[in-house]
BALOBA-1460 file (C-alpha; in Angstrom, 3 decimals):
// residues 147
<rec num="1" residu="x" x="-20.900" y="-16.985" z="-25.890"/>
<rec num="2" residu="x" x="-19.004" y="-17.739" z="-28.930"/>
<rec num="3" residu="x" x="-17.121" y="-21.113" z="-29.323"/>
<rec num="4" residu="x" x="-13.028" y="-19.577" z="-29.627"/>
<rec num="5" residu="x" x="-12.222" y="-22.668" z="-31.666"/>
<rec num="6" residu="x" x="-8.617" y="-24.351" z="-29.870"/>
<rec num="7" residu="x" x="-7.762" y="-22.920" z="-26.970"/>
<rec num="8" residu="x" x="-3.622" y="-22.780" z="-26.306"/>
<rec num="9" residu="x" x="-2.666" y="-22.645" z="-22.887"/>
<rec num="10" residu="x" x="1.104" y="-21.271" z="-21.756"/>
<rec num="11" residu="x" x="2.937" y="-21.000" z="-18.493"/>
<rec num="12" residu="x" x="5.788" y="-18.368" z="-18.412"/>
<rec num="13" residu="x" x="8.477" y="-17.406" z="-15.568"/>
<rec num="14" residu="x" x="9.036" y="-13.951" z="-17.790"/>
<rec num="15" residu="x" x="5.141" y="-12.962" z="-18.894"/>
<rec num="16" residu="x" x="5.756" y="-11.659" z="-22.138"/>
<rec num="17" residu="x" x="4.929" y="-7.727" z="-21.584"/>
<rec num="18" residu="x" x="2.105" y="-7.585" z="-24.351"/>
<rec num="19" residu="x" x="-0.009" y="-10.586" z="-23.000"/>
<rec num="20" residu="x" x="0.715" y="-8.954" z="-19.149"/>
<rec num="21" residu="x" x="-0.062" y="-5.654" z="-21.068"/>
<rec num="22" residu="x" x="-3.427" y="-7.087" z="-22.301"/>
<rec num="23" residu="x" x="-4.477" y="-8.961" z="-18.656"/>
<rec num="24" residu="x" x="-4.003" y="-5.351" z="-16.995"/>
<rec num="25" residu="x" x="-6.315" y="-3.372" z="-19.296"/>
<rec num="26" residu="x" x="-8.701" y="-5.734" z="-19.336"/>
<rec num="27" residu="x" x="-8.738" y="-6.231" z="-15.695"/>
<rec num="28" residu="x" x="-8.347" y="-1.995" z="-15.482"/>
<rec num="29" residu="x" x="-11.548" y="-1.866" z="-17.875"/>
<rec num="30" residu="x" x="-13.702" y="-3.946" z="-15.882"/>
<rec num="31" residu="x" x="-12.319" y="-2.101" z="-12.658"/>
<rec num="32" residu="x" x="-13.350" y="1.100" z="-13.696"/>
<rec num="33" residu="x" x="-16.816" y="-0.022" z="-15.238"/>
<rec num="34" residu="x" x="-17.865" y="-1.989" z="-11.855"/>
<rec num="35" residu="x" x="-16.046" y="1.147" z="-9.392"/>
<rec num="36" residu="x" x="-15.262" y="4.679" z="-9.310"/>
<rec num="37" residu="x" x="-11.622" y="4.290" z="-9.574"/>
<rec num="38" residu="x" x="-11.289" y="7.484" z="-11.061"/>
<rec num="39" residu="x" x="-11.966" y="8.980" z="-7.373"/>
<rec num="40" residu="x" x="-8.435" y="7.317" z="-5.909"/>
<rec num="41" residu="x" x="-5.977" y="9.968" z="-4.851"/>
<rec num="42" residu="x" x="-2.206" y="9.447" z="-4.697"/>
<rec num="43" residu="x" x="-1.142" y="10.702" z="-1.241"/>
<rec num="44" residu="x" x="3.190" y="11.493" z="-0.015"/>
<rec num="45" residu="x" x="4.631" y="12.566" z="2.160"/>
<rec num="46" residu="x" x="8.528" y="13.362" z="2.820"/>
<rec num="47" residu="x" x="11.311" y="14.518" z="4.947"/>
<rec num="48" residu="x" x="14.316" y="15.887" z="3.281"/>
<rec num="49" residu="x" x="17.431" y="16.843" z="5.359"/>
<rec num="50" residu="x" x="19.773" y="19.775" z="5.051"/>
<rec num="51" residu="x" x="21.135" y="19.369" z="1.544"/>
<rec num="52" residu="x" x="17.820" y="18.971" z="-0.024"/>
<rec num="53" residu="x" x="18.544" y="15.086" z="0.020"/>
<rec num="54" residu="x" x="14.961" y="13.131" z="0.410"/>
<rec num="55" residu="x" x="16.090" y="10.790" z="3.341"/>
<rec num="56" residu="x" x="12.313" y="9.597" z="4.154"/>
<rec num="57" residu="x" x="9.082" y="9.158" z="3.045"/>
<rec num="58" residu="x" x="5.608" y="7.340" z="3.207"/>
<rec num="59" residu="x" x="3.353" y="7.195" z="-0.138"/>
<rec num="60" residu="x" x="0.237" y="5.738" z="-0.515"/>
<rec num="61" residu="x" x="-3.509" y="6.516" z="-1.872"/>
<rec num="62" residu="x" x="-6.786" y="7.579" z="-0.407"/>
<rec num="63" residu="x" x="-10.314" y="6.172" z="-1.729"/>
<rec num="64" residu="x" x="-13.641" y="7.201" z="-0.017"/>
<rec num="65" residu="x" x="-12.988" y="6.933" z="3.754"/>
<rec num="66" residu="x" x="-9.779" y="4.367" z="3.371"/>
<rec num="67" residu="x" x="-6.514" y="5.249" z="3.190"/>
<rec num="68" residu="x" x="-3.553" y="3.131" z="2.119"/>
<rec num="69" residu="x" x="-0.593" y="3.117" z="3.237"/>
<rec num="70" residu="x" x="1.858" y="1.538" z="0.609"/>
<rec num="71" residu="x" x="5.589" y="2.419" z="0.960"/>
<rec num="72" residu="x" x="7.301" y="3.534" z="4.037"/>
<rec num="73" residu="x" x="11.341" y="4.490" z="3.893"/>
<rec num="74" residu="x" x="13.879" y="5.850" z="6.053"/>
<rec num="75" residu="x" x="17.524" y="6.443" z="4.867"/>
<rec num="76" residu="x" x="19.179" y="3.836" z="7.369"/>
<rec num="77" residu="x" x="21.499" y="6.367" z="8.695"/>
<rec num="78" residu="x" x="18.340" y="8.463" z="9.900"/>
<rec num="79" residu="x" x="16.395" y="5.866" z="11.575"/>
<rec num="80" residu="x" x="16.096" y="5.752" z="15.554"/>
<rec num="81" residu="x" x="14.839" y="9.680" z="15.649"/>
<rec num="82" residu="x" x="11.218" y="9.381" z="15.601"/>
<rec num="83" residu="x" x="11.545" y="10.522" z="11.515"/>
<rec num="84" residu="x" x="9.388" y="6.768" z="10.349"/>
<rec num="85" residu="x" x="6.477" y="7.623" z="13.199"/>
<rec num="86" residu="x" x="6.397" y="11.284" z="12.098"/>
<rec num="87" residu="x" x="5.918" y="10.720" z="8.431"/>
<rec num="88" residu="x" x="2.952" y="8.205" z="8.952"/>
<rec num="89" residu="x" x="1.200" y="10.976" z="11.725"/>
<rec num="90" residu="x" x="1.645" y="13.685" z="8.943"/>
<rec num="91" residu="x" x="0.861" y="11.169" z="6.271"/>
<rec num="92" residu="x" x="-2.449" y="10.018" z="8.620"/>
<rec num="93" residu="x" x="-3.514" y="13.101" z="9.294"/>
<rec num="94" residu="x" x="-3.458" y="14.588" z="5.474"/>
<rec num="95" residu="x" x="-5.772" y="11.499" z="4.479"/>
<rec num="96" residu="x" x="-8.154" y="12.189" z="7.705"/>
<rec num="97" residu="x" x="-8.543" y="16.125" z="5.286"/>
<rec num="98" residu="x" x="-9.784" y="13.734" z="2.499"/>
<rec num="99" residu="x" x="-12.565" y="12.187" z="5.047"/>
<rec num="100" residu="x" x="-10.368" y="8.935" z="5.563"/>
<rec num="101" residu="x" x="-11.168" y="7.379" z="8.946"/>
<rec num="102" residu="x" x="-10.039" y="3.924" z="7.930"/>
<rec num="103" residu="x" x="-6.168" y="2.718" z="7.180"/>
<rec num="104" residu="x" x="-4.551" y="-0.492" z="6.407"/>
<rec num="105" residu="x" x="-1.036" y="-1.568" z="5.199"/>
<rec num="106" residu="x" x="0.686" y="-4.673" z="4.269"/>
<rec num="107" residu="x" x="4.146" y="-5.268" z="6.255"/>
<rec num="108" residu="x" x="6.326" y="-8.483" z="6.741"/>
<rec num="109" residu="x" x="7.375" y="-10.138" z="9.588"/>
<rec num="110" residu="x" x="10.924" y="-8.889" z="8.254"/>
<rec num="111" residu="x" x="9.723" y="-5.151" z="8.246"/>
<rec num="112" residu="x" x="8.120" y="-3.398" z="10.828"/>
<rec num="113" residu="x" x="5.145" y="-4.748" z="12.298"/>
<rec num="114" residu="x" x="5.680" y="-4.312" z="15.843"/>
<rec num="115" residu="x" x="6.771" y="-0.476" z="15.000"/>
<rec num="116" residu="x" x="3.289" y="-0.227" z="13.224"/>
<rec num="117" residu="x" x="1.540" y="-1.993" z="16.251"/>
<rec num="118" residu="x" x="3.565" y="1.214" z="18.057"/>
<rec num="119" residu="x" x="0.894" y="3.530" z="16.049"/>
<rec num="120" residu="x" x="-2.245" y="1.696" z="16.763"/>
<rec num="121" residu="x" x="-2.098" y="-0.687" z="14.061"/>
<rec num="122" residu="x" x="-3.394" y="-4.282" z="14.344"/>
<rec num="123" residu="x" x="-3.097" y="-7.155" z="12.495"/>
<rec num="124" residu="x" x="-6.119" y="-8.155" z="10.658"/>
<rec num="125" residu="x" x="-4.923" y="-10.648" z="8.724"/>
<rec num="126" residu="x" x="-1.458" y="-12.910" z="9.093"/>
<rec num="127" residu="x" x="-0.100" y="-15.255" z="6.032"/>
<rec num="128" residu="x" x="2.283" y="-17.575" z="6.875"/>
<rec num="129" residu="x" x="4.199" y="-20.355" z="5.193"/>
<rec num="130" residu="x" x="5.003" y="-18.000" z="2.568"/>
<rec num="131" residu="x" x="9.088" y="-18.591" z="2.920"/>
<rec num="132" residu="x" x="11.100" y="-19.779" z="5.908"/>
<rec num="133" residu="x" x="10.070" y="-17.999" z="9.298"/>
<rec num="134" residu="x" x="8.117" y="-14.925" z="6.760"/>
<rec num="135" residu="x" x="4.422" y="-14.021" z="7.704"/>
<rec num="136" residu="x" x="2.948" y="-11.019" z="5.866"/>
<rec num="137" residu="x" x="0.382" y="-9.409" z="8.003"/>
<rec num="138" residu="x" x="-2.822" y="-7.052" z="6.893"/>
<rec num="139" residu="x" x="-2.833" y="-4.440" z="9.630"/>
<rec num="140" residu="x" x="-5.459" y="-2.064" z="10.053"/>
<rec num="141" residu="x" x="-6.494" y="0.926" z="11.986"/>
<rec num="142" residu="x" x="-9.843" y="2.780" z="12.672"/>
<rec num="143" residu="x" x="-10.177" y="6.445" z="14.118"/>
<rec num="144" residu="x" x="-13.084" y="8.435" z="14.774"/>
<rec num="145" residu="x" x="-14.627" y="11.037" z="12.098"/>
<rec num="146" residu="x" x="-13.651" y="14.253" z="13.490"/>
<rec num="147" residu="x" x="-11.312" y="13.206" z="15.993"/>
């Protein structure tokens, strides 16, 4: 390795976007050179009512046999039908066509962990002490090839 000569160190509350722009292609470069990242699928799915108006959805990604669940919305004035539970079944049951047997989420304490505990989701992982009363939680859930 090279000696880079003086080495000048800054802290920033606003990243400048061309030194964050540089960190994520670098990391992206050596992401895609130790995985096959290329092989990640965007997955959505959504509910629209009447007018045409999207009033749900869950979006995520699929990646070998795991499946991601990342964003999960109901319009507040259509929650309390069953809409939330039927967008992760239909949602679920796309990624299990891709081969995914194995889904995980991140949800806070704030959110909707008990609802996902509903759907046979466990915690795997709980982070606390993040703000006052606020524990993120890894949850995780494991079906059957085939079933």
């Amino acid at each position: 390795m090279h000696d880079p000569g003086p080495l000048d160190y800054s802290t920033h509350d606003d990243p400048p976007a061309d030194a964050a722009a540089v960190v994520d292609e670098g990391l992206g470069a050596a992401n895609d050179e130790a995985a096959p990242l290329h092989e990640v699928q965007r997955l959505g799915c959504f509910v629209r009512d009447a007018s045409g108006s999207v009033i749900g959805g869950a979006v995520g990604r699929t990646w070998g046999t795991a499946c991601e669940l990342q964003q999960l919305w109901v319009a507040p004035e259509a929650r309390g039908r069953g809409i939330g539970s039927d967008l992760v079944h239909r949602f679920e049951l796309h990624a299990r066509t891709r081969g995914c047997t194995l889904f995980y989420l991140d949800t806070w304490s704030f959110q909707a962990p008990a609802f996902y505990e509903k759907l046979g989701y466990r915690s795997a992982l709980a982070l606390g002490d993040i703000g006052p009363g606020m524990v993120r939680h890894v949850m995780t859930k494991s079906v059957a090839a085939g079933d």
